[in-house]
N, C-alpha and C positions, 0 to 999 in steps of 0.2 A: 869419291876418292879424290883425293887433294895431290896436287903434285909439289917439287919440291922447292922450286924456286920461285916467291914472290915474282907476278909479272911478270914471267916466263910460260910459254904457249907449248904446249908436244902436240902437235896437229897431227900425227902420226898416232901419238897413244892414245888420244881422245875418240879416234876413230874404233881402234884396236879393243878399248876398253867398254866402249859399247857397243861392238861384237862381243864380247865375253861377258858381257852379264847379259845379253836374250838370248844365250848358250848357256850361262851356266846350269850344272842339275842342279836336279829337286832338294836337295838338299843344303844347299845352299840358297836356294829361294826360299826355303821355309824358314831358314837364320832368319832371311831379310823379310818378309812378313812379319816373323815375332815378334824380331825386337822394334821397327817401324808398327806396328798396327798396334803396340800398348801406348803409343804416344799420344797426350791428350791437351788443351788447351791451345796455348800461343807455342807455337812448334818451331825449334830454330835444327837445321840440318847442315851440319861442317862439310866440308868435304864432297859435294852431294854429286861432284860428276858429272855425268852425262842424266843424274835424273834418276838413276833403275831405278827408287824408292817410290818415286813420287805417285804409283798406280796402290801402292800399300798402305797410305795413310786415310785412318777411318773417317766417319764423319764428327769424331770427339774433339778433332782439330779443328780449332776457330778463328787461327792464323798459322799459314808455314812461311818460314823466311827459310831461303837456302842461300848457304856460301861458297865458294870456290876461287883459287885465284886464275884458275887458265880459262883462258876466253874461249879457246876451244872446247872446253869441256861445256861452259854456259850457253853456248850456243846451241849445242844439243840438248841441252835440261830446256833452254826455252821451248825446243820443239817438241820434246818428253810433255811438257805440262800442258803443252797448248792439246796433246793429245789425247791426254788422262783428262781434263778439259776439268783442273784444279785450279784455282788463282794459287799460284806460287810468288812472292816476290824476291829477285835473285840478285845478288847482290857480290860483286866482283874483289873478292878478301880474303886473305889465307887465314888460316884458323888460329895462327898467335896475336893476329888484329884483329879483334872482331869491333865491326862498329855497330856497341849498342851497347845499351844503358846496364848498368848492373841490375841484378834479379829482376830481369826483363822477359824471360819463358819460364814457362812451366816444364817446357821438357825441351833438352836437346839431345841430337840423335846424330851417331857416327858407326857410318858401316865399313868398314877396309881401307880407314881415314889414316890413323894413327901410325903407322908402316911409314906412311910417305910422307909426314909433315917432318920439316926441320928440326921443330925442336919441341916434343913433343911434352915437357915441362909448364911450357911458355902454352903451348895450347890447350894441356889440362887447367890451370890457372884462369886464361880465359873462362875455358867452358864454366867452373865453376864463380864466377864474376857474374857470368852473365845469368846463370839460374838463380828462380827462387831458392830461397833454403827450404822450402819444401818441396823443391821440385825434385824431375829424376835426370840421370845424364843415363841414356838407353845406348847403347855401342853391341856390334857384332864387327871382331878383329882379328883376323891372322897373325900369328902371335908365334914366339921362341921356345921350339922342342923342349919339353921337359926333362929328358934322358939327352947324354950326352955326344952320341952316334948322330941323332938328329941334329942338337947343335951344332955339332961340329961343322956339318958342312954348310948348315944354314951362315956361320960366321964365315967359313971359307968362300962361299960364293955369293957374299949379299955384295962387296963391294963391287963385282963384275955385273951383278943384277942389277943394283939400283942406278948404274950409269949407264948401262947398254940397255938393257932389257924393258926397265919398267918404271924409268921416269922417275927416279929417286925412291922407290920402295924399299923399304930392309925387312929382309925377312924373319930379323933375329930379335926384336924387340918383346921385351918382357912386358906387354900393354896393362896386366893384372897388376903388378907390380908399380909402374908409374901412377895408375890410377890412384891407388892406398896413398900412395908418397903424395900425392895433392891434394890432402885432405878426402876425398870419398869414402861413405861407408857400402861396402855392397850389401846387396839388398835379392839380390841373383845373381847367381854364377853358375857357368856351367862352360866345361871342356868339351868340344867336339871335336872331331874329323871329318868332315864332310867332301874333302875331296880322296878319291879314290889313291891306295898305294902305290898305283903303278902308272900313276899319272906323270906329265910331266910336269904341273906344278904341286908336286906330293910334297916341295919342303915351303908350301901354304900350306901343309895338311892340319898342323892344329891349331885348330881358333878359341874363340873365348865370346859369350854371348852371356850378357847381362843387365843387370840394372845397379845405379849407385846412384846414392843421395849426399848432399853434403856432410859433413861430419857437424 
């Protein structure tokens, strides 16, 4: 999970956020399993947080780079890998800069990334810059109610969300949609719910778990 401001640190939410992924359920672990454990080659990870992934990637990967711009959040990933006892090399960059070569991975991988980057145009463009044209871009994302009861208050309450709550996250973002619009062709899609209705983050409740290749 990437936060929103280039060089800017939430040592508070860095904390907070991994507490909540070695909480969250099974169902949402097994998002992050899928879509990380189909990843294969030279592996680049946006967004990667505090690390949750980095225990799900198989042995088909024969390099991981991970990104992030909050220090705090990489400080925990360095402790994550040293403890999943992966070579990870980590690399301090928000995901509309990425520093590296074009079609430089085979695969890259974004789990509950897209919510909180700035400008999430600017960061699909990368991604696909930096994949091969046969590569895949793998994302599992919290994404914008389809019916309009959900929207509604997803739009009423992201602006109080993403500045108090949760370190620039929106909750209203159409991520299926941005992706087509950068060129991607999906290749899997698939709508879940994985957190429960009566939750209190239930306007996470629908995600989107897939695969897409460049057009």
């Amino acid at each position: 999970m990437s936060t929103r401001q280039q060089g800017e640190g939430h040592k508070w939410f860095a904390a907070f956020w991994d507490w909540a992924v070695k909480n969250e359920n099974a169902a949402i672990r097994r998002g992050r399993q899928e879509t990380v454990g189909g990843a294969t080659g030279r592996v680049l990870e946006i967004g990667c947080g505090t690390g949750a992934n980095f225990p799900y990637y198989r042995d088909d990967v024969t390099e991981l780079i991970a990104t992030d711009p909050d220090p705090y959040m990489l400080e925990r990933a360095g402790k994550r890998a040293a403890e999943v006892r992966r070579p990870v090399a980590i690399h301090k960059a928000p995901a509309e800069e990425l520093p590296f070569d074009d079609e430089s991975f085979d695969t890259v991988v974004s789990t509950w990334v897209m919510c909180h980057v700035r400008d999430p145009a600017r960061t699909l463009a990368e991604v696909k810059r930096v994949v091969k044209p046969e590569g895949e871009f793998r994302f599992y994302e919290h994404v914008r109610y389809d019916h309009a009861f959900g929207a509604f208050w997803q739009d009423l309450i992201t602006p109080l969300w993403r500045r108090l709550l949760a370190s620039g996250c929106h909750l209203n973002r159409d991520t299926a949609r941005s992706i087509t619009e950068a060129g991607f062709v999906f290749q899997e899609l698939q709508s879940l719910k994985p957190v429960p209705l009566l939750s209190p983050m239930v306007l996470t409740r629908p995600n989107i778990k897939g695969v897409a290749r460049p057009a």
